[in-house]
C-alpha positions in Angstrom: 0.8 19.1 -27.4 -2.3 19.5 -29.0 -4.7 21.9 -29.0 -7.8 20.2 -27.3 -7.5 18.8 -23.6 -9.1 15.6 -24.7 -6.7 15.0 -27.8 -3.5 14.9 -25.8 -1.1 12.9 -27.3 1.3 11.9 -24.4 4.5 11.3 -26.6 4.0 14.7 -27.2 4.5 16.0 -24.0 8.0 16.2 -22.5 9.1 14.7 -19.4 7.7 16.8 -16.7 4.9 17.7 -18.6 4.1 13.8 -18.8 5.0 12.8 -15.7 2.0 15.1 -14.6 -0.4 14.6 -17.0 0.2 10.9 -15.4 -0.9 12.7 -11.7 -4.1 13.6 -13.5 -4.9 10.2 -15.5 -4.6 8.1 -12.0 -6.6 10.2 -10.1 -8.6 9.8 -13.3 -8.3 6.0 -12.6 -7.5 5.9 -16.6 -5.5 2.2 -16.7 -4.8 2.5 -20.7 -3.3 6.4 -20.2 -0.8 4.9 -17.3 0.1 1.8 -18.9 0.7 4.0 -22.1 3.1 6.8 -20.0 4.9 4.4 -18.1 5.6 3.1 -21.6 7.2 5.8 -23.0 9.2 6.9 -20.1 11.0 3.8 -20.4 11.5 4.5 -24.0 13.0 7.3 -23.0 15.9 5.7 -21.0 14.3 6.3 -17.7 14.6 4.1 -15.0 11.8 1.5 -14.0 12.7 2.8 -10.0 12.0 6.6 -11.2 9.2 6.1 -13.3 7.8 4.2 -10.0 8.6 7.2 -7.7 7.6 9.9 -9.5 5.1 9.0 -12.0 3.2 5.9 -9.9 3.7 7.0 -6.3 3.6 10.6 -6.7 0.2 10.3 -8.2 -0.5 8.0 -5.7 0.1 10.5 -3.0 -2.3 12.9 -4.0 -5.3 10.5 -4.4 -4.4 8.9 -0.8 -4.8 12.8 0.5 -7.6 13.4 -1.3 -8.9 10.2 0.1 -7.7 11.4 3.9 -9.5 14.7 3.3 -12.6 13.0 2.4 -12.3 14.9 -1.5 -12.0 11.3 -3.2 -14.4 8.3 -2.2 -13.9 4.5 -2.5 -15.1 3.6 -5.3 -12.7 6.3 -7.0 -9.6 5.6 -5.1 -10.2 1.5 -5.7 -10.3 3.1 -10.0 -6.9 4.9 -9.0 -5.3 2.0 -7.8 -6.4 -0.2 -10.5 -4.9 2.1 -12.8 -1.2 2.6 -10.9 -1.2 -2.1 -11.0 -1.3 -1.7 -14.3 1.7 0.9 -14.2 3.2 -1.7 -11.8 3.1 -4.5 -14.0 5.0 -3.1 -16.4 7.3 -2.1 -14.1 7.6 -5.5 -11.5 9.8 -7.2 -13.4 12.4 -4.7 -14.8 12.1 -3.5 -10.7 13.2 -7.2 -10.1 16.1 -7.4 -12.7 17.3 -4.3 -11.2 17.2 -5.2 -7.7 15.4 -1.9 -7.2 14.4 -1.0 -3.4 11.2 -1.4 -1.6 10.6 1.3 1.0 9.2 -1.7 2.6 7.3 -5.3 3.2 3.7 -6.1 4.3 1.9 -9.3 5.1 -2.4 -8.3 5.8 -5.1 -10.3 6.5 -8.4 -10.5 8.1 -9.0 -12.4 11.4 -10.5 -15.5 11.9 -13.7 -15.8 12.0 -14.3 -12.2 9.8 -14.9 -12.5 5.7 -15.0 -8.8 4.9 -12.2 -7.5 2.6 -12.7 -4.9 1.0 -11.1 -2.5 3.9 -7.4 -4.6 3.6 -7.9 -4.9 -0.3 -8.1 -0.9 -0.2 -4.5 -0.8 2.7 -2.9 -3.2 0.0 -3.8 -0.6 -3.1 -3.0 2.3 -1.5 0.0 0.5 0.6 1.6 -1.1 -3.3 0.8 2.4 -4.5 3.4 4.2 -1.9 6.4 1.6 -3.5 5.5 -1.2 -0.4 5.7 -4.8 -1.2 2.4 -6.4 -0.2 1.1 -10.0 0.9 -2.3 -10.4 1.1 -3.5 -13.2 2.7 -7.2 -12.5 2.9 -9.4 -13.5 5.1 -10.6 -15.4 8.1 -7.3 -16.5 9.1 -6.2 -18.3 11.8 -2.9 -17.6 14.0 -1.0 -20.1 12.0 -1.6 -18.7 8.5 0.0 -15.5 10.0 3.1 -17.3 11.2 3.1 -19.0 8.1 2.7 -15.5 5.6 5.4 -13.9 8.1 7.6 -17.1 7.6 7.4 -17.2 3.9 8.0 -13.1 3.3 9.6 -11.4 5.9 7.6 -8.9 6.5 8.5 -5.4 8.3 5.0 -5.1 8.8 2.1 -7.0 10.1 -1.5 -5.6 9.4 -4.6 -7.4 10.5 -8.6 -6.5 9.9 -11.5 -6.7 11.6 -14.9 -5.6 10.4 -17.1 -7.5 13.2 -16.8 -6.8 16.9 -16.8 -10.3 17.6 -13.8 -10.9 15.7 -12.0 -7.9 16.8 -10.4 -9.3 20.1 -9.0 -12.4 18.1 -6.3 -9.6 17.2 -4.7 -9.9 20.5 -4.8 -14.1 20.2 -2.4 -13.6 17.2 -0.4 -10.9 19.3 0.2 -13.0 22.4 1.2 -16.0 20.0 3.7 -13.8 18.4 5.5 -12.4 22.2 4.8 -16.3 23.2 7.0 -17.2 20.0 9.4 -14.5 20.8 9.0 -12.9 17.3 6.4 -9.8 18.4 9.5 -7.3 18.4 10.6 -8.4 15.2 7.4 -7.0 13.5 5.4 -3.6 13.4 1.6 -4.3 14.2 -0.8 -2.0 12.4 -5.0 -2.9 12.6 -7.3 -1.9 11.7 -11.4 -1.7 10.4 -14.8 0.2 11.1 -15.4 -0.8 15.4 -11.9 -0.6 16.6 -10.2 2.4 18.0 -7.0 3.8 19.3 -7.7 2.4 22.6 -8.0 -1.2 21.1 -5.5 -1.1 19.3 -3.2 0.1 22.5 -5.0 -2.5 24.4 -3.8 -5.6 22.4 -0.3 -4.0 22.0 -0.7 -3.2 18.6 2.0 -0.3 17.4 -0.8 2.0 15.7 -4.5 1.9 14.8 -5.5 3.2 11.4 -8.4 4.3 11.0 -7.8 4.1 6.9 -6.1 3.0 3.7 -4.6 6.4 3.8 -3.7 6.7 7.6 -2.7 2.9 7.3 0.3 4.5 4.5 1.2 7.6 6.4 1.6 5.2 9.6 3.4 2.5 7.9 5.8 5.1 6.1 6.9 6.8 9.1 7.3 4.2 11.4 9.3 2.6 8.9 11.9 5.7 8.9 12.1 5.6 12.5 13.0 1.6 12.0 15.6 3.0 9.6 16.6 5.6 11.7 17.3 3.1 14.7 19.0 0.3 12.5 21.3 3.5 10.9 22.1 4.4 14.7 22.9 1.1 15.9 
């Protein structure tokens, strides 16, 4: 390793060494420094699922608690997350070839009517940077491009956005569709954006509100184990 904090060379460094130094370049939002370390683990015979785990998502974890604890802003946490896509385009296809799992899958999109995006953009960061497989289907969409995302990629999770208060109760027209279609149990419901609350989000039979990208991945995370949980039980 050498001698001067901005001269490390990270072949240099061993594993674990690396492997944290990778923590510290995503929080860093450094794309070059990630795309370089995920590089060399592979080189070094490690697989493209552990590499993901502890390199990507770990440093992942501690920018979305940074971002919970209100230590990390926006602007930083978007530089993150552009830095662990370019860790995960390395690693999507070797993930593919190996058949590797997902802890799970997410269609999100805006509601009709609402053409604000930069909320769900954040979720589908933050949600691709905890190992999830994302859909984004952006925004102002009607009831039929949900049925139609959920159709086309199976999603364990439905998340929907609203930054208006005037779109916010088109939610529940996409919820109601769904029981009408017999496929609202099938699906966990998360929403989310800057007027709702937990009330709303009870009130149109939603399964949580989040009031963040980084509640949005806590949420998602554990009600996914409990979906685990139940399937391993039945």
């Amino acid at each position: 390793m050498a001698d001067d904090d901005d001269d490390i060379v990270l072949s240099e460094l061993d594993d674990e060494e690396l492997v944290l130094q990778m923590h510290d370049d995503l929080y860093d939002g450094l794309k070059e420094e990630i795309e370089e370390g995920t590089n060399i683990l592979l080189a070094r015979g490690w697989e493209p699922y552990r590499v993901l785990t502890e390199a990507l998502v770990g440093g992942m974890t501690i920018v979305g608690k940074d971002f919970r604890d209100g230590i990390l802003f926006v602007p930083e946490v978007l530089l993150a997350a552009n830095a662990m896509k370019a860790g995960m385009a390395i690693l999507k296809p070797l993930l593919a070839e190996t058949g590797a799992p997902t802890i799970g899958k997410m269609v999100i999109g805006t509601v009709k009517g609402d053409i604000h995006d930069i909320g769900q953009n954040l979720v589908t960061m933050m949600m691709e940077g905890a190992g999830f497989e994302v859909l984004n289907i952006g925004i102002n969409n009607p009831v039929e491009s949900y049925f139609e995302a959920l159709d086309d990629f199976k999603p364990d999770i439905l998340g929907m956005s609203a930054l208006l208060t005037t779109t916010m109760p088109y939610m529940k027209v996409v919820i109601d569709a769904m029981v009408e279609q017999g496929i609202r149990d099938d699906y966990i419901i998360l929403v989310g954006g800057a007027p709702l609350n937990e009330e709303f989000g009870k009130a149109i039979g939603a399964d949580g509100y989040c009031r963040d990208a980084a509640v949005a991945v806590e949420m998602a995370k554990e009600m996914m184990a409990r979906k685990h949980n139940r399937a391993a039980a039945g």
